[in-house]
MISEZA-292661 format. One record per residue (C-alpha): residue in one letter; x, y, z. Coordinates in steps of 0.2 Angstrom, whole numbers, plus 2048, in hexadecimal, padded with zeros to 3 digits. Example, Ala and Ser with C-alpha at 12.3 -4.5 7.8 and 13.67 -1.06 7.14 Angstrom:
<sites>
A83E7EA827 S8447FB824 
</sites>
This chain:
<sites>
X629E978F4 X636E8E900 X627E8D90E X615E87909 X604E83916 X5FBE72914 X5EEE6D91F X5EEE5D929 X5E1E55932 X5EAE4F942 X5F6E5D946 X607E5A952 X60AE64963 X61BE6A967 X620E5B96F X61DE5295D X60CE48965 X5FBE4795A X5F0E50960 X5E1E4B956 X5DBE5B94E X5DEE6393E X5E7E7193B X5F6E7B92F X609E7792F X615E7F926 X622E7491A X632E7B914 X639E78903 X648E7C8FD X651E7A8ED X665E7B8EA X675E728E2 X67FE678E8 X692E678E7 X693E5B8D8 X685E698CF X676E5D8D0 X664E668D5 X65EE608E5 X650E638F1 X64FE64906 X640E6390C X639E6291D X629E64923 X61BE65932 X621E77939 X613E7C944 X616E90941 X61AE9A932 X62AEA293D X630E90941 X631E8B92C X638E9A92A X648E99936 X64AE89931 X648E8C91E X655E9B921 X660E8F92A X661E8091F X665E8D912 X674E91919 X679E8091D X674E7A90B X683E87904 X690E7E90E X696E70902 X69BE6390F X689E65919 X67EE60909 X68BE53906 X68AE4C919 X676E4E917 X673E45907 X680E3790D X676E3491D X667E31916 X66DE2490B X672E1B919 X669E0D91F X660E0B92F X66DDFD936 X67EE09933 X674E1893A X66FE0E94A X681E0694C X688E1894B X67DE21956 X67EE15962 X691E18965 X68FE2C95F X682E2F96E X67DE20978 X690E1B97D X693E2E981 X682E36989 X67BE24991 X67EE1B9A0 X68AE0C99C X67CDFE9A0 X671E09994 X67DE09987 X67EDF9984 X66CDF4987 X667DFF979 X674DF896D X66FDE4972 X65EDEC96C X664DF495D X66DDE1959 X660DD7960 X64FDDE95C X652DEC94D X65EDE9942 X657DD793D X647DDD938 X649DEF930 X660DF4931 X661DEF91E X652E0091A X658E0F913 X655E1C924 X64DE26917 X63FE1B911 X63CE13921 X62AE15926 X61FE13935 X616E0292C X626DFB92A X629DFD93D X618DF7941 X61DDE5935 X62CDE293F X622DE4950 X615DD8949 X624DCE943 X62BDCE954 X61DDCB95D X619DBD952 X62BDB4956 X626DB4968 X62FDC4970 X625DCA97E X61CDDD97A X628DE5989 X636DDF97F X62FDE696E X62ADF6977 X63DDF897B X644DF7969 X636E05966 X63DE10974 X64DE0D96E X64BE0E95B X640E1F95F X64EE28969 X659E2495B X64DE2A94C X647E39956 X65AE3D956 X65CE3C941 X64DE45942 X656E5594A X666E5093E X65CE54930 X65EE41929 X64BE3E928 X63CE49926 X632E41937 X634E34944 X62CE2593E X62BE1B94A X621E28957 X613E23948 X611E1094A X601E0894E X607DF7956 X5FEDF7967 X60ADEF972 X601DEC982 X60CDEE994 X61BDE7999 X619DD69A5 X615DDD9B5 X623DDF9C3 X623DD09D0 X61ADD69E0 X629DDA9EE X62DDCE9FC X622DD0A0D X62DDD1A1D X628DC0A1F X62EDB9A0E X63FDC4A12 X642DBDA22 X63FDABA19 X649DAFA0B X658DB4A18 X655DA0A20 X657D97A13 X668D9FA0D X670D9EA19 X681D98A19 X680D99A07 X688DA49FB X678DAE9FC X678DB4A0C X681DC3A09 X67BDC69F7 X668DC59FD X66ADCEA0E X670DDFA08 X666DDE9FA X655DDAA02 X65ADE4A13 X662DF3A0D X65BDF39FC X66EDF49F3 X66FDF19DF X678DE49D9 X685DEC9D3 X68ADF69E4 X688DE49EC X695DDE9E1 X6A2DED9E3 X69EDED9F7 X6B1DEE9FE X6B5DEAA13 X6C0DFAA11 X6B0E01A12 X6A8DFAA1F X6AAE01A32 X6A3DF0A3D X6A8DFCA4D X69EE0CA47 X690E00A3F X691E09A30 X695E05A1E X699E10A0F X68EE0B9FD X69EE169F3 X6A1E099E4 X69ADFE9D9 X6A1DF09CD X6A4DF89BC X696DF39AD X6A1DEA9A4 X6AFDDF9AD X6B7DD49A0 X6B4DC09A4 X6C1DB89AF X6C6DC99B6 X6D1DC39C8 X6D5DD69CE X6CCDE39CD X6D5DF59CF X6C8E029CD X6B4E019D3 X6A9E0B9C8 X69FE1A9D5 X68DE169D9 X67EE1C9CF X67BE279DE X687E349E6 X68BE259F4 X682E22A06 X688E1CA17 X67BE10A1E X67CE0AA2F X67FDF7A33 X66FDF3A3D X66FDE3A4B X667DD8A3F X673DDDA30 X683DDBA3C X683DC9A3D X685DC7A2B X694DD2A29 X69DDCAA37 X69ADB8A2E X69CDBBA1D X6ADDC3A24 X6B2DB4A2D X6ADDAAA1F X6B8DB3A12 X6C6DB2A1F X6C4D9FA1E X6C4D9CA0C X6D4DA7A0A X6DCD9DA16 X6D6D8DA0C X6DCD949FC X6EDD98A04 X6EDD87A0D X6ECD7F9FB X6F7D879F3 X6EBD8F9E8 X6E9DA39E3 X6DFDAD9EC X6DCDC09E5 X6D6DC99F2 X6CCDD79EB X6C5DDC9FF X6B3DD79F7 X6A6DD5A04 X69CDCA9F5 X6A8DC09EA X6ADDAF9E2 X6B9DA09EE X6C6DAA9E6 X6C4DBB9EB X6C0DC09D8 X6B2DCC9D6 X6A1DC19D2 X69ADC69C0 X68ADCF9C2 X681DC29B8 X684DB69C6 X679DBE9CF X669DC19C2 X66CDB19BB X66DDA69CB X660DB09D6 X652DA99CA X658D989CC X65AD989E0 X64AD9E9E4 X643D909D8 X64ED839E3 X647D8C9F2 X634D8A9ED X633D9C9F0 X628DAB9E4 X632DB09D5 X639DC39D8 X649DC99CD X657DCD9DA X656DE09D5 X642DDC9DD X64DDDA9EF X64FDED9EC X63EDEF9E7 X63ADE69F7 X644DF2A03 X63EDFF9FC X62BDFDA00 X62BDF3A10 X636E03A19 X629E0DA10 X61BE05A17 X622E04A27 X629E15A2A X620E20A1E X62FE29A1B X631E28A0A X641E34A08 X64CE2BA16 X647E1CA09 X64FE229FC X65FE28A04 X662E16A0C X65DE119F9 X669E1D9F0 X658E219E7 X655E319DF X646E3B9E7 X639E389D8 X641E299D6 X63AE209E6 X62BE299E4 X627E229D3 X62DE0F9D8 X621E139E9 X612E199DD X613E299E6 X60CE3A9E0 X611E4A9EA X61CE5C9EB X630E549EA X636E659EC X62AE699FB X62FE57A03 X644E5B9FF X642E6CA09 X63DE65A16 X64CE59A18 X65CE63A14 X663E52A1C X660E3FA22 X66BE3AA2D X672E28A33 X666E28A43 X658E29A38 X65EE1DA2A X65EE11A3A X64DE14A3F X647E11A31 X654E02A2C X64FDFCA3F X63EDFCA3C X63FDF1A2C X64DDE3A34 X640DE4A43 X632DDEA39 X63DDD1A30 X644DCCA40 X63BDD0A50 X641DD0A60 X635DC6A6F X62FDD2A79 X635DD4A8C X62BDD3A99 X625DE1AA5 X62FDE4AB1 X625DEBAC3 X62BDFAACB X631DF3ADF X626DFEAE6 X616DF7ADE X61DDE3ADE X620DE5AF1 X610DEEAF3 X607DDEAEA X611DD3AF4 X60DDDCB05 X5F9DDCB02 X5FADCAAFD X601DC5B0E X5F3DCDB14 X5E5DC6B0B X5EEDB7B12 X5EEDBAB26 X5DDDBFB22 X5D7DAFB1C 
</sites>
């Protein structure tokens, strides 16, 4: 009989989780020839209905007939784990991933799996073999967050041979290595520290860099691909439409094309305390052109608001790489520069409330701010209530955060001239009356 019963004593839901109670699954089993006339076997098991065996066992049949499907089948599971990664990588995480994404999970695959388990036939690999290269890893020093990433990663991609029909379950969803959490994300920057921050890089090549991200809460990449074509000093406006590109080869001088943002793009508004900075930075970069011409010495100018004495476009590892070291020269808490964004985020939110205007100045998707907030709530409700925020109410809130960083002395009172003279008038005559 192709489908057979067996009892198990921690049965899967249909998401594939434990769920710590026995019960029945239904395995399939399925004998038939190969093109080259040999007997073989296709087996699969864990089905949790009889109907679910069934319409697999019917569909593999079919399948099995076809000559170059067995062939394709009994050639993938051959394979090791090293080619299966290295393919599936390009096959589906250079295609359906972010580029940033695409090549974080194949510096994983390099860094972190294929050294410990690539040369294992993906058909023999088993969940104590991940759990050995974890200890292994753990043992040479990676940190658990780290080693909890090559598990994501190496899951997503077994889960996926799983569906191809190139292994019978997902081993690694069955490891037993407790990995702990990830090193905890550095606390934000008060208003206080901000406004510190701002100080003590000023004049520098900071300035600009720290300002838009720690006041406006822009990533690094948009801060990178931020043109003066897209800046309005005279509305007090500037568009966030492009970013710089993933990947810009070393040494690049002239860049044509700016990658689109991760959002849809915003236009924020250039508040009092932000104007100052654009009106320097533009006068600096008008000075170091003229230098350049002035010495004879090329200068490509790119329209970057943020770029090298050149005008080239600044490699985005300038900026994660050397914000670490300045805040050490600075004496200053540790953050990573993508915390300035972090530190945006929750000191508009604290001071408004108004969690959606947030993520609009952000560029933030609506779940997004509310997870990185710690919120709970309806997001549909909230987004029915604001078919849009517009630029006055990106300034309040943007005003209110500037304020707090830099706040304005209060005036004095003025006295209506009625009530002044009045004063005046009954002062005189306590006078005469003395």
């Amino acid at each position: 009989m192709a489908v057979r019963t067996r009892q198990v004593k921690n049965k899967r839901d249909a998401n594939g989780v434990l769920t710590g109670r026995a019960g029945t699954v239904y395995d399939v089993n399925i004998k038939y020839t190969t093109p080259d006339g040999k007997k073989a076997t296709y087996e699969k098991g864990g089905f949790l209905t009889r109907k679910e065996a069934l319409q697999h066992e019917a569909e593999m049949k079919t399948k099995l007939q076809a000559p170059t499907f067995a062939a394709t089948v009994k050639a993938q599971r051959k394979q090791t784990v090293k080619d299966y990664l290295e393919e599936w990588v390009e096959s589906y995480a250079r295609v359906n991933l972010r580029p940033a994404t695409y090549y974080g999970y194949k510096r994983t695959i390099h860094n972190y799996i294929v050294p410990y388990i690539g040369h294992v036939a993906l058909n023999q690999l088993s969940p104590s073999m991940i759990d050995k290269a974890f200890q292994e890893m753990l043992d040479k020093g990676l940190k658990p967050g780290t080693v909890a990433g090559a598990k994501r990663v190496l899951s997503v991609a077994l889960n996926h041979a799983r569906k191809y029909r190139y292994m019978e379950s997902n081993p690694a969803r069955d490891t037993l290595t407790k990995l702990g959490k990830a090193d905890k994300t550095p606390d934000p920057y008060t208003p206080v520290q901000m406004a510190d921050l701002l100080k003590r890089v000023a004049g520098t090549e900071w300035e600009m860099p720290v300002m838009l991200g720690g006041l406006y809460g822009m990533r690094r990449s948009e801060i990178l691909g931020l043109r003066w074509r897209n800046v309005d000093l005279e509305k007090g406006t500037f568009d966030v439409v492009e970013q710089l590109p993933f990947h810009v080869p070393p040494k690049t001088m002239v860049i044509e094309e700016m990658a689109p943002p991760k959002s849809n793009g915003r236009t924020l508004p250039i508040t009092e305390l932000a104007r100052p900075f654009f009106e320097k930075q533009m006068a600096f970069l008008a000075a170091q052109k003229e230098a350049a011409q002035n010495a004879g010495k090329p200068y490509y100018d790119n329209n970057l608001v943020v770029c090298k004495p050149n005008g080239a476009p600044q490699a985005a590892t300038w900026i994660s790489s050397g914000f670490g070291k300045l805040l050490e020269s600075l004496d200053m808490p540790h953050i990573r520069f993508h915390d300035l964004r972090h530190t945006a985020a929750t000191n508009m939110h604290q001071l408004t409330g108004d969690f959606y205007t947030v993520g609009e100045v952000l560029g933030h998707t609506l779940a997004g701010i509310g997870a990185s907030l710690g919120m709970s709530m309806n997001f549909e409700a909230v987004t029915a209530r604001y078919v849009d925020v517009r630029l006055e109410r990106k300034k309040e809130v943007l005003d209110a955060y500037h304020a707090a960083i830099h706040p304005q002395p209060k005036q004095p009172e003025r006295q209506k001239p009625g009530r002044r003279a009045s004063r005046e008038k009954q002062k005189r005559s306590a006078e005469m009356g003395r």
